[in-house]
C-alpha positions as CSV (number, residue, x, y, z in Angstrom):
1,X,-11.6,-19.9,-13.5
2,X,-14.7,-20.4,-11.5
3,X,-15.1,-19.2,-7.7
4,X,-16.0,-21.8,-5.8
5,X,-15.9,-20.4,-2.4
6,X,-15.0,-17.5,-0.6
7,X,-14.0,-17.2,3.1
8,X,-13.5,-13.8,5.0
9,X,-11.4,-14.2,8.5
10,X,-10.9,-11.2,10.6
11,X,-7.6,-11.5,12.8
12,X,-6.2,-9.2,15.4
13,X,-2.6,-8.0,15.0
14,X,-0.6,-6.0,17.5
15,X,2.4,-3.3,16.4
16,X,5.6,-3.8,18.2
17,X,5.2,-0.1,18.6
18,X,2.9,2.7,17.8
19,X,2.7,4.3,14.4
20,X,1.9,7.7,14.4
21,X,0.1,9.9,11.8
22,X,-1.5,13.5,11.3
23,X,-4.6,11.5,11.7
24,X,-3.9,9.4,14.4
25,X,-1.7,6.8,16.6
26,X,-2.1,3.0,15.8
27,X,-1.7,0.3,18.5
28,X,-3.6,-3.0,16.7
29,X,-4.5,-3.4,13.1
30,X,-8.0,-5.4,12.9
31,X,-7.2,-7.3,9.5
32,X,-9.8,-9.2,7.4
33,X,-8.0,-11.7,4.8
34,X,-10.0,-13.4,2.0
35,X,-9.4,-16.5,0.3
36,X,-11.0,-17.2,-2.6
37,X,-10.9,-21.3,-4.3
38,X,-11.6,-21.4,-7.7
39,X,-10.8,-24.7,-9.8
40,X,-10.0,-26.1,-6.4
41,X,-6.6,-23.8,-5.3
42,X,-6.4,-21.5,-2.7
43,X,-5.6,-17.4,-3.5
44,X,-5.0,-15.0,-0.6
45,X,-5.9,-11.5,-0.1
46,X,-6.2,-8.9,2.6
47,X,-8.0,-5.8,2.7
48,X,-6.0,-2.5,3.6
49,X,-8.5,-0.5,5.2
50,X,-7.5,0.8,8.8
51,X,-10.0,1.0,11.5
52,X,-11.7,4.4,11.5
53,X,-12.4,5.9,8.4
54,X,-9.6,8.3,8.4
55,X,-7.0,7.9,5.4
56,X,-9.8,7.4,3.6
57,X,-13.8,6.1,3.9
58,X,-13.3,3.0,4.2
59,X,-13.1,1.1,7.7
60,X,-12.5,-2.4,8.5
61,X,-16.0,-2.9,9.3
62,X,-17.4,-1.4,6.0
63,X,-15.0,-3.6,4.1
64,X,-16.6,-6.8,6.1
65,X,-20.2,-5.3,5.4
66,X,-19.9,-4.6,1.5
67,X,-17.8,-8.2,0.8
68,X,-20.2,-9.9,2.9
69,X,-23.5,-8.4,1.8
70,X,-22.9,-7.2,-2.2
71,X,-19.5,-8.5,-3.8
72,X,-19.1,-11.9,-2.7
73,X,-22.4,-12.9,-3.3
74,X,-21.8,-11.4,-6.6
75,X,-18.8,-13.0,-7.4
76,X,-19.1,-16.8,-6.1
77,X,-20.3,-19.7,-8.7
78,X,-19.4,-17.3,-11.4
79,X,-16.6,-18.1,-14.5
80,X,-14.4,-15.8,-15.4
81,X,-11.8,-16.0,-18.2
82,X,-8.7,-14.4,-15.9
83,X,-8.3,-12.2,-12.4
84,X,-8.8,-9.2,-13.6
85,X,-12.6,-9.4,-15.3
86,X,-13.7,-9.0,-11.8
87,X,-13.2,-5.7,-11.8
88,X,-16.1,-5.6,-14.6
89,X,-18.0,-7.6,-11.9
90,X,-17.6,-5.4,-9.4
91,X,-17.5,-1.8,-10.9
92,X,-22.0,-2.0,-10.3
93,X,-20.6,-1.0,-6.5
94,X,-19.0,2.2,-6.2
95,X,-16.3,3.3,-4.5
96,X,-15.1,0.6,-1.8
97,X,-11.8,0.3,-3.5
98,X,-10.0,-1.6,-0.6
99,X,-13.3,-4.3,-0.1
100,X,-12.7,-4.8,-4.3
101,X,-8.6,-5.2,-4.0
102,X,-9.0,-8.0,-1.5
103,X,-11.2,-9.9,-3.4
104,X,-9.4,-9.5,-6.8
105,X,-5.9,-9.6,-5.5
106,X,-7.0,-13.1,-4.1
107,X,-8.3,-14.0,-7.4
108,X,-4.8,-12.8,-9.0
109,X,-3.1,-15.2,-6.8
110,X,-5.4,-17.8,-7.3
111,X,-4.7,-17.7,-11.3
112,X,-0.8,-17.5,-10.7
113,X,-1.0,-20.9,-8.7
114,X,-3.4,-22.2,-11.2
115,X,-1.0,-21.7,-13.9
116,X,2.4,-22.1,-11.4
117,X,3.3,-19.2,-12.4
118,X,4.7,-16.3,-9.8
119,X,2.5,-13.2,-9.2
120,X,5.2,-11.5,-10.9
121,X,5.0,-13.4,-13.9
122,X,1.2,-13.3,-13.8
123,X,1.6,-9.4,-13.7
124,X,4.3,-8.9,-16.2
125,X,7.0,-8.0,-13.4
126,X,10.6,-7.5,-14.8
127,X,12.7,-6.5,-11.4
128,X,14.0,-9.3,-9.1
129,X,15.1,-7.1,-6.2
130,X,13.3,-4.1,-5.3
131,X,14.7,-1.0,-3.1
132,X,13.3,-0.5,0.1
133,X,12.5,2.6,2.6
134,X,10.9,2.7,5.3
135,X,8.1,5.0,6.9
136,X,8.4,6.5,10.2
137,X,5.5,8.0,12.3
138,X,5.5,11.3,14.0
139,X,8.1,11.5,16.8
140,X,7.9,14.1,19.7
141,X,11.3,13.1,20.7
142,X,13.6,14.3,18.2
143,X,16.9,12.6,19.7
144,X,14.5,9.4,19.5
145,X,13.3,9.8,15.6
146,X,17.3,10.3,14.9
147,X,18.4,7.0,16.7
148,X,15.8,5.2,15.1
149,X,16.8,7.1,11.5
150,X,20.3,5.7,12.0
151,X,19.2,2.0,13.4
152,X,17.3,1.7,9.8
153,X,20.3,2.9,7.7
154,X,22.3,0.1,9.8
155,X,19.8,-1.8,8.8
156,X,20.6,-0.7,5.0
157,X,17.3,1.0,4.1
158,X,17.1,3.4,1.1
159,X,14.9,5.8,2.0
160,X,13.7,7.6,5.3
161,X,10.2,9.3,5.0
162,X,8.7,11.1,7.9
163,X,5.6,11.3,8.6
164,X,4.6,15.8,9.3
165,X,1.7,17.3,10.7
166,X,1.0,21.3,11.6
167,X,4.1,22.0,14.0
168,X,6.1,18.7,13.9
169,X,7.4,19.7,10.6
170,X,10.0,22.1,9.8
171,X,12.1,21.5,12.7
172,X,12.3,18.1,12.7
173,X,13.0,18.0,9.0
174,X,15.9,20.4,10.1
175,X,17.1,18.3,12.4
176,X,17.2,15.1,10.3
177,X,18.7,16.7,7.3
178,X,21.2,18.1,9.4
179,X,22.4,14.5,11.1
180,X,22.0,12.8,8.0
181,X,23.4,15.2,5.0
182,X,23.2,12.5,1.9
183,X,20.3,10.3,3.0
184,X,17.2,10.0,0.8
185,X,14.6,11.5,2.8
186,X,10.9,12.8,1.8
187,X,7.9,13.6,3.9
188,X,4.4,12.7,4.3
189,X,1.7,14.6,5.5
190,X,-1.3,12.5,5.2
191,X,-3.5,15.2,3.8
192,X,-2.7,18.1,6.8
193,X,-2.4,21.2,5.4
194,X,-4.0,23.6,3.8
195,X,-2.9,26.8,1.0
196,X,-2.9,28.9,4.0
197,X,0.1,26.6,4.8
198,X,2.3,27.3,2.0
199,X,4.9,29.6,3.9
200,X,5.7,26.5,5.7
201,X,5.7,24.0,3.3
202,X,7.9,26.1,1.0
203,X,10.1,25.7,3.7
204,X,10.8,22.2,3.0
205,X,12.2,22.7,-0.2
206,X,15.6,23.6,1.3
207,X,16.2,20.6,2.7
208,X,16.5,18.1,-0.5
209,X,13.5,16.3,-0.5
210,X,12.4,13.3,-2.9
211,X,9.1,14.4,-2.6
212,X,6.6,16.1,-0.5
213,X,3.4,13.5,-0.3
214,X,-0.1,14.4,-0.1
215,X,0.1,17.7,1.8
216,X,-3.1,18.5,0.6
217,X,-7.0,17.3,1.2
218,X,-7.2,13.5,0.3
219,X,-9.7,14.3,-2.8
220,X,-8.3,17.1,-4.3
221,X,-6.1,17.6,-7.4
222,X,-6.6,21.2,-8.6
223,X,-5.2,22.8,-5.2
224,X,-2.1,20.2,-5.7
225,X,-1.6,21.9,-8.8
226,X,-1.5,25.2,-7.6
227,X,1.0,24.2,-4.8
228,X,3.3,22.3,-7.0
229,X,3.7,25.5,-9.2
230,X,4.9,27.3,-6.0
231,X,7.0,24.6,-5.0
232,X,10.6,23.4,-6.4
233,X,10.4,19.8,-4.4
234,X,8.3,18.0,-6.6
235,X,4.7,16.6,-4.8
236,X,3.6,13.1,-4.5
237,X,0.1,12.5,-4.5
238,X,-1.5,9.3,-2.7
239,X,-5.0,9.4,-1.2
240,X,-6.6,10.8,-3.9
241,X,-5.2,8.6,-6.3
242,X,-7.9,6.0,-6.7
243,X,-7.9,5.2,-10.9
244,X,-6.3,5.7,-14.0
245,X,-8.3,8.8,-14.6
246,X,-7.3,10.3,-11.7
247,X,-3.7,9.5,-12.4
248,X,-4.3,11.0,-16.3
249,X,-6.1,14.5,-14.7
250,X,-3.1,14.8,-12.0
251,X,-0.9,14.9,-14.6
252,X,-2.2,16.9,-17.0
253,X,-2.7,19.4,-14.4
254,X,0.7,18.8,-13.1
255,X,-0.2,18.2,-9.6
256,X,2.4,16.3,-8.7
257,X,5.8,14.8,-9.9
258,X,5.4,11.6,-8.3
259,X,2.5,8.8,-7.9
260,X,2.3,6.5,-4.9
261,X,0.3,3.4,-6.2
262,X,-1.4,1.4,-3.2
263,X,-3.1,-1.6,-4.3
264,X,-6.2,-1.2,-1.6
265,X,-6.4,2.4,-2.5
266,X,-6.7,1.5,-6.5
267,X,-9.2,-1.5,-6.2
268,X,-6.4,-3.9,-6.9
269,X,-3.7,-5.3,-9.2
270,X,-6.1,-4.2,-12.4
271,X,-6.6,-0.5,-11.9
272,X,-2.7,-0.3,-10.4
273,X,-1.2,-1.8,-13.8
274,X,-3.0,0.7,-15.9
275,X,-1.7,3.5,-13.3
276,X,1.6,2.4,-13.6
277,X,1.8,2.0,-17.0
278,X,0.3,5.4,-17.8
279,X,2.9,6.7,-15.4
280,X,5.9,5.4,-16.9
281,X,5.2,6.4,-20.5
282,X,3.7,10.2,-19.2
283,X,8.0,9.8,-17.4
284,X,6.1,9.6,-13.7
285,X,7.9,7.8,-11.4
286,X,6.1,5.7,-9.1
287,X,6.3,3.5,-5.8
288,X,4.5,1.2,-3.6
289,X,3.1,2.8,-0.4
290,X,2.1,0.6,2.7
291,X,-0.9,0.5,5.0
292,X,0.5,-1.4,7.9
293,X,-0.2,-4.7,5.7
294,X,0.2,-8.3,7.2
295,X,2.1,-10.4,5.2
296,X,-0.6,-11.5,2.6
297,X,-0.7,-8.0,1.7
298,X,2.8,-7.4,1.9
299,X,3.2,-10.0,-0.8
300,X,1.2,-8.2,-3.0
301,X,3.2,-5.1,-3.1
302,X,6.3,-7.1,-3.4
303,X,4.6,-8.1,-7.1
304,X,3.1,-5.0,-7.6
305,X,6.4,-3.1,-7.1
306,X,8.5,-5.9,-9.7
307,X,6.6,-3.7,-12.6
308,X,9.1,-1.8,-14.1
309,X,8.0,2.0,-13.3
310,X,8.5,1.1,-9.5
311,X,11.8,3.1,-10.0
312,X,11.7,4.5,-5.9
313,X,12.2,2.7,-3.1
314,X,8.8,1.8,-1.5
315,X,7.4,1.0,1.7
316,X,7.1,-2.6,2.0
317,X,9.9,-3.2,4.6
318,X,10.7,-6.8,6.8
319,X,7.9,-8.1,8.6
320,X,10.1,-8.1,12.0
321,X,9.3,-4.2,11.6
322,X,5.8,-4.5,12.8
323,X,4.9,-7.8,13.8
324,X,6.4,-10.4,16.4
325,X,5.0,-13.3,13.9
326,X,3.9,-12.6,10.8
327,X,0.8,-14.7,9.0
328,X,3.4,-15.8,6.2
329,X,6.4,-17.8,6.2
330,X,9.1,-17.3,5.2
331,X,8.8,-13.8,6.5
332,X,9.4,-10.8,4.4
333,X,13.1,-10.0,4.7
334,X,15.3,-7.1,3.6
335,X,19.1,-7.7,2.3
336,X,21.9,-5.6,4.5
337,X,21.9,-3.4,0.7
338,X,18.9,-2.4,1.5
339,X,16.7,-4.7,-1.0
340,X,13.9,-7.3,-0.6
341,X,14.3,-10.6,-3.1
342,X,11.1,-11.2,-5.7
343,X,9.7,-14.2,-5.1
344,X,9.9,-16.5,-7.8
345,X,7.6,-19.8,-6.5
346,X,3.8,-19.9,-7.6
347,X,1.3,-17.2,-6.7
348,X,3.0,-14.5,-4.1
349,X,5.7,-16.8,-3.3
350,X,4.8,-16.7,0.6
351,X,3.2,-20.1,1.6
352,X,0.2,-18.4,4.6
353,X,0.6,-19.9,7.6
354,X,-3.2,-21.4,7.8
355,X,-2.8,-22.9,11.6
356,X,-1.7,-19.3,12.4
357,X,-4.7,-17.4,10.8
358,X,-7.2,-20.0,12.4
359,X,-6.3,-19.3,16.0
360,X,-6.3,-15.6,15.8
361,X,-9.4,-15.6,13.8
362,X,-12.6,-13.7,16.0
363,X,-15.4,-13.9,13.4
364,X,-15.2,-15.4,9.6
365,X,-18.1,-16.0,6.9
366,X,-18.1,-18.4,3.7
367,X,-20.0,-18.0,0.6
368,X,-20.1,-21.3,-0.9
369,X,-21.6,-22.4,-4.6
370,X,-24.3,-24.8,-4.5
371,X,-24.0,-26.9,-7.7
């Protein structure tokens, strides 16, 4: 395949409500997507990384800067035998994992319409519908957080995790548990605490949990270790998760019991396959975690997640969760059992609404080949 061109469009989305972290309260997502024509078809992409440089270093603006001024200039008028030798291409810049996945995952879905082929097929996916959860941020109301709880088990979701920080934790995890006895809940604390915290967070292990995620700082793995020997609920670790390597040492330390694979956070569809293929034979169950994604990105976990050690419900949820119109069509849906169907038509499955994407565009660049 040869890259012929690459555009970048930034687009402004807006939540139908506020998310709420440890690290923060999101209104808008700023979004860049890339599309990236080689032999003459179209593939779609969309980097991950949120606005400030909070869940990790990455921003939305140093994704723009390093696409614009290092890898797509590295990339375009080049040949490569299939999607994932970019990631050879790429590894001369380090670190700006999410500004790689973009670019790669638009390549991967590039080569899947090339050969008419589903993303899923491309990537060796066996499952054809995938459990779904669904991520709630912090609530200060707790009578609010357990109306919306039971509004998403109507809706026939499989998994409830709620997002903790320093004082919204125990009590609300109380609460919860006690309203809903048999539901699969875990938490996620988006790297808040510390091991001066571990009264409280071996609190948590009387409720039940699936998992505990990240309670620790983003880039460490030894202290995970040393809490998940104290704990019974077994961790899950996420943001500091970006490679197989770090997958291998987590394990071997046994840091956690659980891996969430992100696609932005991993460099793309490469790096995740090794993850989760490491993870399955090392009996590690993974999932797909979300990052607030527009559809084109939402697409991509829904192939991701057909891999068959996505054994836990995920994140990716229905598009009419966040957005009033998503940039896809048809929309991401999820069945009243709680599932969301694998696309089976060429590339993601999702054809991108283009008109769409142009009018909320606000700045976009092309690299072009010169023959």
């Amino acid at each position: 395949m040869k890259i012929e061109k690459i555009v970048l469009r930034e687009i402004p989305m807006k939540l139908k409500q506020p998310f709420e972290t440890s690290f923060g309260i999101t209104h808008h997502r700023r979004i860049v997507l890339v599309e990236l024509i080689a032999d003459g078809i179209s593939g779609w992409g969309e980097v991950t990384a949120t606005e400030g440089p909070y869940y990790n270093s990455e921003t939305t603006d140093t994704a723009w800067h390093v696409i614009c001024d290092f890898l797509a200039p590295a990339l375009v008028g080049k040949c490569f035998d299939s999607a994932k030798s970019l990631a050879t291409v790429m590894t001369s810049v380090r670190g700006h994992e999410m500004a790689k996945a973009a670019l790669e995952n638009a390549a991967w879905d590039a080569e899947a319409r090339y050969r008419n082929i589903s993303l899923q097929a491309l990537l060796g996916g066996t499952q054809q519908s995938l459990p779904s959860g669904v991520s709630l941020g912090i609530y200060e109301n707790a009578d609010a957080l357990l109306d919306r709880i039971a509004l998403e088990l109507i809706a026939g979701y499989r998994r409830i995790k709620l997002k903790i920080k320093p004082g919204r934790d125990v009590c609300i995890v109380r609460a919860v548990r006690n309203a809903f006895p048999n539901v699969a809940l875990t938490v996620d604390a988006n790297s808040a605490y510390t091991l001066e915290d571990l009264p409280t967070l071996k609190q948590l292990d009387e409720f039940g949990l699936d998992y505990i995620e990240q309670p620790l700082s983003w880039n460490e793995i030894y202290q995970h270790a040393e809490l998940q020997r104290q704990l019974h609920t077994p961790i899950c670790l996420d943001e500091c998760i970006h490679s197989l390597r770090d997958a291998q040492a987590a394990v071997e330390m046994r840091a956690c019991g659980v891996i969430n694979i992100k696609l932005g956070r991993v460099s793309g569809h490469t790096e995740a396959r090794k993850i989760e293929e490491y993870s399955r034979q090392k009996g590690i169950p993974v999932w797909c975690g979300g990052m607030l994604e527009a559809g084109i990105g939402r697409a991509h976990n829904i192939a991701m997640s057909s891999l068959p050690g996505f054994v836990m419900p995920g994140d990716v949820s229905a598009s009419s969760r966040y957005w009033d119109e998503d940039i896809i069509e048809p929309e991401v849906t999820v069945t009243p059992q709680g599932t969301i169907t694998v696309p089976q038509g060429p590339g993601i499955g999702f054809q991108v609404k283009r008109e769409l994407i142009e009018r909320l565009t606000v700045r976009s660049r092309e690299f072009l080949f010169a023959s």
